[in-house]
C-alpha positions as CSV (number, residue, x, y, z in Angstrom):
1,X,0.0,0.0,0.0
2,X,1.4,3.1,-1.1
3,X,-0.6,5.4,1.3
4,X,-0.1,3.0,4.4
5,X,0.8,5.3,7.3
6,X,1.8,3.2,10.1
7,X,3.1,5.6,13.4
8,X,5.6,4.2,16.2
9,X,6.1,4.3,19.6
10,X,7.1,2.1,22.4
11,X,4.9,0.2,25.4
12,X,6.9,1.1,28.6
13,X,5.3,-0.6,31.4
14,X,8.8,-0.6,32.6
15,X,10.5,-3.6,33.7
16,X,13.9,-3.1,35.5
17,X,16.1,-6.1,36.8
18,X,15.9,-6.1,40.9
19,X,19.6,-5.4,41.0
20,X,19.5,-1.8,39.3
21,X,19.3,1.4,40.9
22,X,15.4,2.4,41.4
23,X,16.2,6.0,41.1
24,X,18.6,5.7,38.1
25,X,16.7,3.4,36.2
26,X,13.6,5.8,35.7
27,X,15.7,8.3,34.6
28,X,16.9,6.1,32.3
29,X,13.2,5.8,31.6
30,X,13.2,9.3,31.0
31,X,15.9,9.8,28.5
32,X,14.7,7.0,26.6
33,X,11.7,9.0,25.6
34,X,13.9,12.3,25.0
35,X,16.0,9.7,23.0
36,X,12.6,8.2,20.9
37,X,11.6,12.1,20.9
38,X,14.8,13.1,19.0
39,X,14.2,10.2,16.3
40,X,10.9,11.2,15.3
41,X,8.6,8.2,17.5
42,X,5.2,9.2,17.5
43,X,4.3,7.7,21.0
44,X,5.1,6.4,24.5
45,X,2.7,4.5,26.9
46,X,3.7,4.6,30.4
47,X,2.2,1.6,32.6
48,X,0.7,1.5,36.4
49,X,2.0,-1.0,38.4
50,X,2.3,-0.9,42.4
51,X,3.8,-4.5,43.3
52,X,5.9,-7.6,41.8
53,X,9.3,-5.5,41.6
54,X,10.0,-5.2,37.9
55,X,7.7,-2.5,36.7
56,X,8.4,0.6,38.9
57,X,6.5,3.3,37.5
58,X,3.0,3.7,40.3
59,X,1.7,6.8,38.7
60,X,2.0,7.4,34.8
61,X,0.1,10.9,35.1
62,X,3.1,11.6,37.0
63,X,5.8,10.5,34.5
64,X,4.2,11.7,31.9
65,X,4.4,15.8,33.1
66,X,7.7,15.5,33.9
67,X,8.7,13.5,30.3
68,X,6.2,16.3,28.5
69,X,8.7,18.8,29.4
70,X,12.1,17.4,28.6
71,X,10.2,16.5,24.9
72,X,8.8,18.0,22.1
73,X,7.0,16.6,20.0
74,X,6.3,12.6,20.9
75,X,2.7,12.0,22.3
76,X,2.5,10.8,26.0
77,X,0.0,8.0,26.7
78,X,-0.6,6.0,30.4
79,X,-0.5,2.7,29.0
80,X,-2.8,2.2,31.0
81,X,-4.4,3.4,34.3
82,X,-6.5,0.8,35.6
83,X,-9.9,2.0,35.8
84,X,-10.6,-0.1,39.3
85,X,-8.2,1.3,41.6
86,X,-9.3,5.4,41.1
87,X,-12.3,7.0,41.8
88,X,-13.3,8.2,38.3
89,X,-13.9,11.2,39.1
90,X,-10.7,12.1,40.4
91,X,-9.3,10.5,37.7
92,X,-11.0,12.7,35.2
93,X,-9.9,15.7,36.6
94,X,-6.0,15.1,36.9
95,X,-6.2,13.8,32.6
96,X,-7.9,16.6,31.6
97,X,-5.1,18.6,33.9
98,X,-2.7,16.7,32.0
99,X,-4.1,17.4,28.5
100,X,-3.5,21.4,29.7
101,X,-0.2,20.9,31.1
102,X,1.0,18.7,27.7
103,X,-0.5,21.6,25.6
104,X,-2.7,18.7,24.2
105,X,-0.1,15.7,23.4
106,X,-1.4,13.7,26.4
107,X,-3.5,10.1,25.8
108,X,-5.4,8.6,28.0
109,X,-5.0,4.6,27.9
110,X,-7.0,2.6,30.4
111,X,-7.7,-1.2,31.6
112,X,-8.7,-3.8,34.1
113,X,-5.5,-3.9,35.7
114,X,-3.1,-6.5,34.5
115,X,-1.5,-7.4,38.0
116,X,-3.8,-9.6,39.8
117,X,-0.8,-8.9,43.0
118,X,-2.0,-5.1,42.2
119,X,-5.9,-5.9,43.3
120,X,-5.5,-8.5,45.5
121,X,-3.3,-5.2,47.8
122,X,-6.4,-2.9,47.1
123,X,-9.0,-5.7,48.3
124,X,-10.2,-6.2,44.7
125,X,-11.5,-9.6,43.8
126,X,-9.7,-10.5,39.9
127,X,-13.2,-11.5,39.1
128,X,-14.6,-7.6,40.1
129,X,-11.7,-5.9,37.8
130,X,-13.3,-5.9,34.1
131,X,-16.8,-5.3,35.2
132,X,-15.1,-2.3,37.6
133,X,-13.1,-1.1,34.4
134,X,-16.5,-0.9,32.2
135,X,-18.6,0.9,35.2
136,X,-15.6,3.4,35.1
137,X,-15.6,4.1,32.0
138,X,-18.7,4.5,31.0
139,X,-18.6,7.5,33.2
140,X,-15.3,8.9,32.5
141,X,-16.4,8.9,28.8
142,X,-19.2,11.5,30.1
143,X,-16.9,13.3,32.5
144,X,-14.0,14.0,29.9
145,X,-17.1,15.4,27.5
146,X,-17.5,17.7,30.6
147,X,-21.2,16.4,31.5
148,X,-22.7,16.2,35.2
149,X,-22.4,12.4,36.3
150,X,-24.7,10.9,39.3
151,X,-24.0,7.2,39.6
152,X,-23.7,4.8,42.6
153,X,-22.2,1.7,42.2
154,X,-20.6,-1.1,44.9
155,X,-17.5,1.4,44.9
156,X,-18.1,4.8,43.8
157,X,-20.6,7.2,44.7
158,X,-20.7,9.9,42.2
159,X,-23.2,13.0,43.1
160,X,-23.6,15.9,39.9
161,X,-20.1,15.5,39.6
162,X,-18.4,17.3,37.2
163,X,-14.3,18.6,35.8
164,X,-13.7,22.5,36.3
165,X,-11.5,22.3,33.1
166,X,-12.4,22.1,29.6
167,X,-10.1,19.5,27.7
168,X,-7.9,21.1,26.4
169,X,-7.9,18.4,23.0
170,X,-10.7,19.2,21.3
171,X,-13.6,17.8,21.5
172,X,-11.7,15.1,24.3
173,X,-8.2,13.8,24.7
174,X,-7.9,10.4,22.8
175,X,-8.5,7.9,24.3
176,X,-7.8,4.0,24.2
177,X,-8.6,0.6,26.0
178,X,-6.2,-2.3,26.7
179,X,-7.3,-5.3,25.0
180,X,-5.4,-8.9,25.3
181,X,-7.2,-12.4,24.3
182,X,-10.4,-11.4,25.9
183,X,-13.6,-9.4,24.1
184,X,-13.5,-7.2,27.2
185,X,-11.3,-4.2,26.1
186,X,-12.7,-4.5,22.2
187,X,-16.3,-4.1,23.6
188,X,-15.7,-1.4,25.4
189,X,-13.4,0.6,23.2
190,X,-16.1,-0.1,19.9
191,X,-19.0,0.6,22.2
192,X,-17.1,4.1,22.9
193,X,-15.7,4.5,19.3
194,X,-12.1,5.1,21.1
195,X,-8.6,3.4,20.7
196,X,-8.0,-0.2,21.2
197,X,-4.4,-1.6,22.4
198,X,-3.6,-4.4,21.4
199,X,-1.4,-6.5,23.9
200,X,-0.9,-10.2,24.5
201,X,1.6,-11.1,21.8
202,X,2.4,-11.5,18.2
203,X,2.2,-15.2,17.5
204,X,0.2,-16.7,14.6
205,X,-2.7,-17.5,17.2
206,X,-2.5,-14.1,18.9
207,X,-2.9,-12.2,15.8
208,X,-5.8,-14.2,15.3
209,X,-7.1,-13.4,18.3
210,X,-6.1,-9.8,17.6
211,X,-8.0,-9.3,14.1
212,X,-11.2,-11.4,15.8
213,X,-11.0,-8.3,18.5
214,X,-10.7,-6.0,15.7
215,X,-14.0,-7.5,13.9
216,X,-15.6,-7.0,17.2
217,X,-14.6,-3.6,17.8
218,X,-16.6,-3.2,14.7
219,X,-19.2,-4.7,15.4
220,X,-19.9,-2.6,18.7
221,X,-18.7,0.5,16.8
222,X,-21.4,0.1,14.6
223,X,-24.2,-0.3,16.9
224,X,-23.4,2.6,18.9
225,X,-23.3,4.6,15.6
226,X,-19.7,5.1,15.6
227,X,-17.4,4.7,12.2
228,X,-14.5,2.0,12.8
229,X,-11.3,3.7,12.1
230,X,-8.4,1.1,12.0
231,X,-6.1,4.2,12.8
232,X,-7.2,4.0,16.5
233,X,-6.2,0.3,16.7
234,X,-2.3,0.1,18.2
235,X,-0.9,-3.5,18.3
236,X,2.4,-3.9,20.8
237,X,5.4,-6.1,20.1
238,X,8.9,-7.2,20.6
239,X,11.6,-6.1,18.6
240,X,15.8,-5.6,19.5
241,X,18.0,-5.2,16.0
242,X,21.6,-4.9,15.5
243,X,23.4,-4.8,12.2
244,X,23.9,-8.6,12.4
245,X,21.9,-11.2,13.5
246,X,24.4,-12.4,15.2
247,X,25.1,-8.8,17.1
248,X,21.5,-8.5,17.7
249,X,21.3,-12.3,19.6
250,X,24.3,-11.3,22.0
251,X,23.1,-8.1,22.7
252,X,19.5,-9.6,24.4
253,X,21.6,-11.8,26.5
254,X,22.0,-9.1,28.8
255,X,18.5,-9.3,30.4
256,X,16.7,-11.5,28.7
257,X,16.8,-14.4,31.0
258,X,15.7,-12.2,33.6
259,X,12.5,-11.1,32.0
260,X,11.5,-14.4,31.7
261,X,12.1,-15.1,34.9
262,X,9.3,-12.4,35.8
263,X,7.1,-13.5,33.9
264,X,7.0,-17.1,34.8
265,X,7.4,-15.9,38.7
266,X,5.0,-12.6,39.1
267,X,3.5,-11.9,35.5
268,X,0.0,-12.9,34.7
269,X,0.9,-15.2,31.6
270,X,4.4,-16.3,30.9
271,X,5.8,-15.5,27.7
272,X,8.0,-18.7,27.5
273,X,6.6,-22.0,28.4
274,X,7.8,-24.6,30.7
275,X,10.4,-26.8,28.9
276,X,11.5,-24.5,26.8
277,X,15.6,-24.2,26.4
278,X,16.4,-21.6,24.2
279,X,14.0,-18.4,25.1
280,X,16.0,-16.6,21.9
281,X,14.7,-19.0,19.4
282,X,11.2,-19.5,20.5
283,X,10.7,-15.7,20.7
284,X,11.5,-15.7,17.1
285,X,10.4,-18.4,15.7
286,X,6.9,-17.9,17.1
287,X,6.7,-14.5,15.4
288,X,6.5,-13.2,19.6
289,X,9.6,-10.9,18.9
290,X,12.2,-9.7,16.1
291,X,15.7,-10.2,17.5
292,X,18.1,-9.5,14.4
293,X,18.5,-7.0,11.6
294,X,16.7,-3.4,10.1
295,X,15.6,-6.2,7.4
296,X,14.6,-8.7,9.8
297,X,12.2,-6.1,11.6
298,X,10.9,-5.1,8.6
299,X,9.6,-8.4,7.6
300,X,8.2,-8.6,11.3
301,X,6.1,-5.4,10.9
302,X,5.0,-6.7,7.1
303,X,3.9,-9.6,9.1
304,X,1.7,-7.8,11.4
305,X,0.4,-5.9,8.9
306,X,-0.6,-9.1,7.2
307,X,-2.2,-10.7,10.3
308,X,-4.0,-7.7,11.3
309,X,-6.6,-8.3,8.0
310,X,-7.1,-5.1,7.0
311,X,-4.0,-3.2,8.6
312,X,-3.9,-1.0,11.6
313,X,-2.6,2.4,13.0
314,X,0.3,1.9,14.9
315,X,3.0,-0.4,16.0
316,X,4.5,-0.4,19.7
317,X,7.4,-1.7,20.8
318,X,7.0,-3.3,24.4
319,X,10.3,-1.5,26.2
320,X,12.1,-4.6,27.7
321,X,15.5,-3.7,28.4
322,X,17.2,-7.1,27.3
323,X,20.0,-5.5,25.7
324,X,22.0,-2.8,28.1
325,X,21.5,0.7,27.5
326,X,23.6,1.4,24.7
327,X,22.4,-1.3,22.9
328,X,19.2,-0.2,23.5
329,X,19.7,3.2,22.1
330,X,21.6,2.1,18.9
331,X,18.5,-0.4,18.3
332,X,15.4,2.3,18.3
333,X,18.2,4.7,16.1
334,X,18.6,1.5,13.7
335,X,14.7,1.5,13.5
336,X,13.6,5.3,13.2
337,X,16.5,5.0,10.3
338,X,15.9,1.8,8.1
339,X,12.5,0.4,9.3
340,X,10.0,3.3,9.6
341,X,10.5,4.8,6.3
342,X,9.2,1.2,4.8
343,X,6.0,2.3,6.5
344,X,5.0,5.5,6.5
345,X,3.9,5.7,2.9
346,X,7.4,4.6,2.0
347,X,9.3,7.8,2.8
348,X,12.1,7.5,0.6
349,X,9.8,6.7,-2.8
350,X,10.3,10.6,-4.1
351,X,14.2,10.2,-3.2
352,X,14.9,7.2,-5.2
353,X,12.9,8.7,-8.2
354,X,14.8,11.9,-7.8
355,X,17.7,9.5,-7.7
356,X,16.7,7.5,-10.9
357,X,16.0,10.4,-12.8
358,X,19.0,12.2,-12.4
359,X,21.2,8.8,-13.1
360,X,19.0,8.3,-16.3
361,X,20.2,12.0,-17.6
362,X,23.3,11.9,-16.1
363,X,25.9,11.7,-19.2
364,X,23.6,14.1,-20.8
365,X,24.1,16.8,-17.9
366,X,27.4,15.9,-17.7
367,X,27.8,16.8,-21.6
368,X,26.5,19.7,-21.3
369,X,27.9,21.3,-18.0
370,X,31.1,19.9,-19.7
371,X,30.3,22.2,-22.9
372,X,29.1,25.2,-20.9
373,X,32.5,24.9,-18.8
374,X,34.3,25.3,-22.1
375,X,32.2,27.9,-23.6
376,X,32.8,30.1,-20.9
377,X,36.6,29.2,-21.2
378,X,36.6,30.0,-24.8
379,X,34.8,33.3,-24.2
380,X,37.4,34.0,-21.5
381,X,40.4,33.4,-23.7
382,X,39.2,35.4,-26.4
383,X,38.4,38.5,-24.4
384,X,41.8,37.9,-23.1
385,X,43.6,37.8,-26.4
């Protein structure tokens, strides 16, 4: 598709090895959006998490001011807040400060909650969390519009409450909804017409599950009269490169093992199954992650494309920190460089014709700048003599 758009950005929930320095690895946090800023990234969603170690960040909102004013131009999502641990109210009114105080580039990216540790601290059942999440947002999506809300429910009481502060986006900040296997996230988001996230993995079978959400995005879309626009769907992924395979496979050896580990111990759903020997390979050869080359990633991307039916609006990179930080740096640079072009209506196609058509007419122009050199020579010799 010659018009295919495809923005970038990166899923930073963020996971940081027990051994690091707290303090030092959020800044590191930090400059990796200035970093993503520089190279043109469209987005960053910053996660809330408040127990299992590995993913420090407890308040998005938070990270996000501070990040919107070391950056310029890269959007600033929470990726996500989950909806059953805030009052929505509350919650209304420190986004739609946050859409003033980004001057607009703030998102607002909500779900259940995917740390059932998380709830089980707050007194929240795991069963309670997606019906809690829908309650919420049903009336955030009236509170961000700047309407009066009374609702009681089990956990909120909400009496003609209202924000103080327009949004600042126009009509509302966007919005999106965390969507994994389950229908949950793609209900919701088509019922509201706003953003879906799609996270959960890139394997043959979760792209499947992915376009099925899609379809039923739709359908819901549809029968709250809302048009389905595939540029509001985001799907997140792995990917590290190098300029070598080979470079690319030592690099992740760093911290790889150690992500795993957290996912098998704390995280909801492992990523590698039991029995597996070689994390590297199955990553890969299950389509979960693209560990190798510019050329390698973009054959991961063309793949998602593929798998998504239809294509969709942006691709995320889930911030993992298995390579160390330099690595890490040089592999978003290596993708901003070689990758995105491929996929933002191929950036380079004007280039290489300009390219083409100069090589085509090249002896030509040579002839004649050759000629007009020696004209003006001649002219020069015989005003001379």
């Amino acid at each position: 598709m010659d018009d295919r758009y495809l923005r970038t950005g990166i899923f930073l929930a963020p996971f940081h090895a027990l051994g690091e320095n707290p303090t030092l690895a959020m800044e590191r946090d930090m400059d990796l959006l200035v970093h993503l800023d520089r190279l043109n990234y469209h987005e960053a969603w910053v996660g809330e998490h408040h127990s299992g170690g590995f993913e420090i960040i407890a308040c998005p909102e938070m990270f996000i001011a501070a990040a919107a004013e070391r950056t310029k131009h890269i959007r600033l999502g929470t990726g996500v807040v989950s909806l059953p641990y805030h009052n929505p109210f509350t919650l209304a009114s420190r986004m739609v400060q946050l859409d003033h105080m980004t001057r607009g580039r703030a998102m607002f990216g909500v779900g259940p909650g995917a740390l059932v540790h998380d709830a089980a601290k707050l007194g929240i059942d795991a069963a309670a969390q997606r019906p809690r999440m829908n309650e919420a947002l049903d009336v955030l999506m009236e509170l961000m519009q700047g309407r009066s809300v009374t609702k009681k429910t089990d956990w909120f009481d909400l009496n003609a409450a209202q924000v103080q502060l327009p949004s600042y986006t126009q009509p509302m900040m966007e919005m999106a909804v965390a969507c994994a296997r389950s229908p949950v996230g793609a209900v919701a988001s088509g019922r509201h017409g706003i953003g879906m996230l799609s996270i959960g993995g890139t394997s043959d079978d979760a792209l499947k599950a992915h376009a099925n959400n899609w379809s039923i995005y739709t359908q819901n879309a549809e029968q709250n009269g809302h048009v389905a626009d595939r540029r509001k769907w985001r799907i997140v992924t792995f990917a590290h490169v190098a300029e070598t395979r080979e470079q690319a496979r030592r690099d992740v050896a760093f911290g790889l093992e150690q992500y795993c580990k957290y996912f098998t111990d704390v995280a909801t759903f492992p990523i590698i199954p039991p029995g597996i020997t070689d994390p590297l390979d199955y990553l890969t050869n299950e389509g979960i992650a693209c560990i190798g080359t510019p050329d390698d990633c973009i054959r991961h991307f063309e793949r998602l494309w593929t798998g998504s039916n239809g294509g969709f609006g942006a691709v995320l990179l889930l911030a993992h920190n298995w390579a160390d930080w330099p690595a890490t740096q040089r592999s978003y640079e290596l993708m901003a460089r070689f990758v995105h072009p491929h996929f933002q209506r191929d950036s380079n196609a004007l280039r290489r014709l300009s390219y083409d058509i100069a090589t085509s007419h090249s002896d030509n122009y040579k002839a004649q700048s050759a000629a007009a050199v020696m004209g003006e020579i001649e002219k020069h010799k015989a005003k001379a003599g």
